[in-house]
C-alpha positions as CSV (number, residue, x, y, z in Angstrom):
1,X,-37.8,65.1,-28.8
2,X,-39.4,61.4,-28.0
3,X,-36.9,61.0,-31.7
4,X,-33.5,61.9,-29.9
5,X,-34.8,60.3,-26.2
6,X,-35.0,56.9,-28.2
7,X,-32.0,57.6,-30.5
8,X,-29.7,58.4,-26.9
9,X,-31.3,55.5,-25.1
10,X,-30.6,53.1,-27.8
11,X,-26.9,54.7,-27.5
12,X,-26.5,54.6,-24.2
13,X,-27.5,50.5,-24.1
14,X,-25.7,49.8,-27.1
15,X,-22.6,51.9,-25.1
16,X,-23.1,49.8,-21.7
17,X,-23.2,46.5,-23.2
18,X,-19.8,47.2,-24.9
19,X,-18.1,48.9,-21.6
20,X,-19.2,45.7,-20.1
21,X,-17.9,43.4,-22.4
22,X,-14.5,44.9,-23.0
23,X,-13.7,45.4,-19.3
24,X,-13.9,41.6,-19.1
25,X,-10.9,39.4,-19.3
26,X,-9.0,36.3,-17.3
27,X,-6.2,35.9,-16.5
28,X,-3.6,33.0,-16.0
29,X,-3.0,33.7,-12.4
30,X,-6.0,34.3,-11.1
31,X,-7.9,31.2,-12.6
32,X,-5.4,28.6,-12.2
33,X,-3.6,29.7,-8.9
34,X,0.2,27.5,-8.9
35,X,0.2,24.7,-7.1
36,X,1.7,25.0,-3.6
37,X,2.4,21.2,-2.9
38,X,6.1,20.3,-3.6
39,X,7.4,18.8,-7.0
40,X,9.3,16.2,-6.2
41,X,12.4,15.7,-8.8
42,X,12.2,12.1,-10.2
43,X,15.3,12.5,-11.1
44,X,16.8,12.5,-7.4
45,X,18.1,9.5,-5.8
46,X,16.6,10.1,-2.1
47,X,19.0,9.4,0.7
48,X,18.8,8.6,4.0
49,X,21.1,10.7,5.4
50,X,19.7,13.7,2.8
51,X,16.3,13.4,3.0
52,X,14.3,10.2,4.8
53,X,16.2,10.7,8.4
54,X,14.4,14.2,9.2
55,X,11.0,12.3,7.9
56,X,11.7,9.5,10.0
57,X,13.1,11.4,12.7
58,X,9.8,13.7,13.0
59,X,7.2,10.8,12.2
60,X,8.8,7.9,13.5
61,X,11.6,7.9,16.4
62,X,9.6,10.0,18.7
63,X,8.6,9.5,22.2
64,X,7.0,6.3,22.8
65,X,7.5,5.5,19.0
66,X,10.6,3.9,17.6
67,X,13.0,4.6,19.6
68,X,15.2,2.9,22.2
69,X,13.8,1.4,25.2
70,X,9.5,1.7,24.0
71,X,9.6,-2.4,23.0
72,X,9.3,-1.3,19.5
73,X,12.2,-1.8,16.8
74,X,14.0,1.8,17.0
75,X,14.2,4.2,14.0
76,X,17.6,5.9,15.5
77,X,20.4,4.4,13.2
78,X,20.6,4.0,9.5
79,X,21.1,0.0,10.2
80,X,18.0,0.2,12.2
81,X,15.3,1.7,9.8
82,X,17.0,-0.9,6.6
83,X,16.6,-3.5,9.0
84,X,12.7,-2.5,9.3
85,X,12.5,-2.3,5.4
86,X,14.0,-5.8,5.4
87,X,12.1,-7.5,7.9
88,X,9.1,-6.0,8.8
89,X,7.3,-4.6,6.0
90,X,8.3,-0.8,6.3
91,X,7.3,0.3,3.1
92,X,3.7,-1.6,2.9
93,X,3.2,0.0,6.9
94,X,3.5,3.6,5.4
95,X,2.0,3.1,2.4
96,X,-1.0,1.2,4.1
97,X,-1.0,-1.9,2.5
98,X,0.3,-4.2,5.0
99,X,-2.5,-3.9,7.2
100,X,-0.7,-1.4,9.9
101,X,-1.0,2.2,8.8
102,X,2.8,3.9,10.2
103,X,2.8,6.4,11.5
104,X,-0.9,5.0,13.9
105,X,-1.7,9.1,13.9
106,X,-2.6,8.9,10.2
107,X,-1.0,9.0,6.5
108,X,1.9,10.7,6.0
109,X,1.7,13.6,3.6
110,X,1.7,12.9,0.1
111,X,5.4,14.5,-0.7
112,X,7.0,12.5,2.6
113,X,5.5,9.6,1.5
114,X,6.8,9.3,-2.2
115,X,10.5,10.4,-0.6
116,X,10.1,7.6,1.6
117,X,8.7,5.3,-1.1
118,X,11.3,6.3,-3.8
119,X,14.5,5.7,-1.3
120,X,13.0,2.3,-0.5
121,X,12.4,1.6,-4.0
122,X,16.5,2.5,-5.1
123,X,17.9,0.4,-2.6
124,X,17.3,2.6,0.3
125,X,21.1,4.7,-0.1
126,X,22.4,6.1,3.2
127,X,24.6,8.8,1.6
């Protein structure tokens, strides 16, 4: 008896330890979730009229920011945000390196910034 006790205990471990083992596995999806931030083509050439005016219009002309009337150069008007690029620094303002952080509330997300950065960067095209 004590014979076939040992013989079905050794079984039963040796059993378990597989069971466990081959229920095991990864996969893709669940360890490496996809990324949710945006891929920005490099391929694009960024406009203003495509893709920096809604930036700009929801980080920059708002109330009591650049717009008409606030004492501040306004951000309304294509001819108004090149003239910021060209005369006050625009691009070293948003990316921080010009001493005044745009927009004063913080960074601008990482995907509006390289848009931003990009447009500036090819001549900043309106269409």
């Amino acid at each position: 008896m004590k014979r076939y006790f040992g013989l079905a205990l050794i079984t039963s471990v040796i059993g378990m330890s597989m069971s466990l083992n081959s229920c095991y596995y990864d996969n893709a999806e669940d360890l490496y979730p996809a990324d949710t931030t945006a891929v920005l083509d490099t391929n694009i050439v960024y406009t203003y009229n495509g893709h920096t005016k809604a930036i700009i219009d929801g980080n920059c002309a708002t109330a009591g920011c650049h717009i008409a009337g606030t004492g501040r150069q306004p951000f309304t008007t294509y001819a108004e945000v090149s003239a910021a690029i060209q005369n006050f620094n625009l691009k070293g303002r948003i990316e921080g390196t010009s001493g005044a952080i745009m927009p004063p509330s913080g960074s601008l997300p990482q995907s509006q910034l390289t848009i931003l950065t990009s447009w500036i960067n090819n001549n900043y095209p309106e269409n």
